[in-house]
N, C-alpha and C positions, 0 to 999 in steps of 0.2 A: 258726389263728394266722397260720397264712403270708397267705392271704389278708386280714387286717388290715394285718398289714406289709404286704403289696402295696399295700394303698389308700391307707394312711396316706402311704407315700412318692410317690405318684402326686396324692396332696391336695398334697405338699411342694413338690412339681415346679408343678404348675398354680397356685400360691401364690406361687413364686417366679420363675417367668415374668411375672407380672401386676407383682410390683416391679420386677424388669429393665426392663421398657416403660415403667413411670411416670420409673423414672431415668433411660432415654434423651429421655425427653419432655423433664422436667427441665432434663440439660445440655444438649437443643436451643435449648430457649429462653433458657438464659442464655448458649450463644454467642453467639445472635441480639441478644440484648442490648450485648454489648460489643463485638463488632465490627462498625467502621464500616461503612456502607452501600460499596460498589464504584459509584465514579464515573465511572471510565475515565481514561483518557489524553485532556487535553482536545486540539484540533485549536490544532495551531500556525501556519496557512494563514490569511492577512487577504485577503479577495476583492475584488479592486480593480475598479474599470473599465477601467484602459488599461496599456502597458506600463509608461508615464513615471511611474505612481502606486507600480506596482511596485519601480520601481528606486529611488522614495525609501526604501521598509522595506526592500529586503535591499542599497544598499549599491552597487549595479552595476547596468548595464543588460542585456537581451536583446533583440534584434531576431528577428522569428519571421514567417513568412506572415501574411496575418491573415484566411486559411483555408486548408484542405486538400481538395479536390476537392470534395465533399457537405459537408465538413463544415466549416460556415461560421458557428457562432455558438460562439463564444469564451468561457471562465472564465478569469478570470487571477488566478493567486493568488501572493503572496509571504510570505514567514518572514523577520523582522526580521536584517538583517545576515548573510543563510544561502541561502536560497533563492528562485528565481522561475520557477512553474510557470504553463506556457499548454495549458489540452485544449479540445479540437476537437471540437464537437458537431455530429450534424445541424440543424437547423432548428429542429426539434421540442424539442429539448436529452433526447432519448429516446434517442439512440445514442451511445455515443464511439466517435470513430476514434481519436484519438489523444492523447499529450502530450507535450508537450516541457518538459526542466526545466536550467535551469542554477544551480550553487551555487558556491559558493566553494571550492577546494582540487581534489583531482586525484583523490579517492575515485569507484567507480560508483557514482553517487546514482539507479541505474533502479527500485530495490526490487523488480524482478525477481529471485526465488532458482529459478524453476523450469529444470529440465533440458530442454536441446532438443539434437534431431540433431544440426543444424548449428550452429558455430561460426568465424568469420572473421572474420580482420583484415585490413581493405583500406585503401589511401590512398585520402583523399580530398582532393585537394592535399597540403596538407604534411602533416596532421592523419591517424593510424592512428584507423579507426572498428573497434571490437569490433563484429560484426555476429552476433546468434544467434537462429535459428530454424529452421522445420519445414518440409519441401519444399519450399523456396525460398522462402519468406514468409519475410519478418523481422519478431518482434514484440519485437526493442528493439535497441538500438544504445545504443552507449557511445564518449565519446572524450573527452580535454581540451585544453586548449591550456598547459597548464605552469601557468596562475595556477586556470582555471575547468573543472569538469565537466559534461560534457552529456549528457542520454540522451534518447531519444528512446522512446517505449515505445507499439507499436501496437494498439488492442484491435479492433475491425473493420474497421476498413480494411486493404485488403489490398497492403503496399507489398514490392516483391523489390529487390533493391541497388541496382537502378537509382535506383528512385525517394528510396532513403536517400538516396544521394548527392547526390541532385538539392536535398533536404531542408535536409543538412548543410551543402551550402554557402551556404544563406542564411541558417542560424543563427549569429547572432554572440554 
């Protein structure tokens, strides 16, 4: 007798797992059903050719090198009325050294969040540059001038305050 009860409840169990599966199948499929596809965040960034094309969508001009040591072929993009970003390619457009962005208002627009050693704030002329990085490298800088923000944000090229400086003052 026991052993019937054992199998019978052991048939109940393997019976009742096999529906569990089917009903997760089920509600898999009819989530998949009603909920929309995942599009993304489209890109807000219009690639222009030159700076002057820039500063008709965001509104304001930037003046910028128009290279950085190696790296000498240029993407310039702007956000209607907001932003106007210039990175620094090598040649190849296979490396970036750098990017420079100015927007409107007095916010750090560097989208840098990561933590680093070093942190300072130096004059560079009238203008306090937020300078933060790692054994004396700096990979970003921040400052503004009361109407506009600038960062400056370095990915292989390897620039120490000196050469921000040198940087910042010919960003306008």
């Amino acid at each position: 007798m026991k052993k019937i009860l054992l199998i019978s409840l052991l048939c109940l169990a393997v019976v009742s797992c096999g529906k569990k599966e089917e009903v997760k199948e089920e509600v898999a499929q009819t989530t998949e059903a009603s909920q929309p596809a995942d599009v993304g965040v489209p890109n807000p960034f219009e690639i222009v050719d030159t700076l002057d094309e820039a500063a008709k969508i965001a509104g304001f001009s930037l003046e910028t090198p128009t290279e950085y040591a190696d790296y000498n072929s240029l993407v310039i993009q702007a956000i209607a009325d907001d932003m106007i970003e210039v990175i620094y390619f090598d040649a190849e457009k296979t490396h970036e050294g750098l990017r420079i962005r100015k927007a409107v208002g007095t916010d750090d627009i560097s989208g840098d969040y990561n933590e680093y050693k070093e942190e300072n704030v130096v004059k560079v002329g009238e203008l306090e540059v937020t300078e933060k990085g790692n054994d004396g490298n700096i990979s970003v800088a921040t400052w503004t001038d009361g109407t506009h923000s600038y960062s400056i944000n370095v990915d292989e090229a390897l620039l120490n305050a000196d050469d921000i400086a040198k940087l910042v003052e010919t960003i306008k």
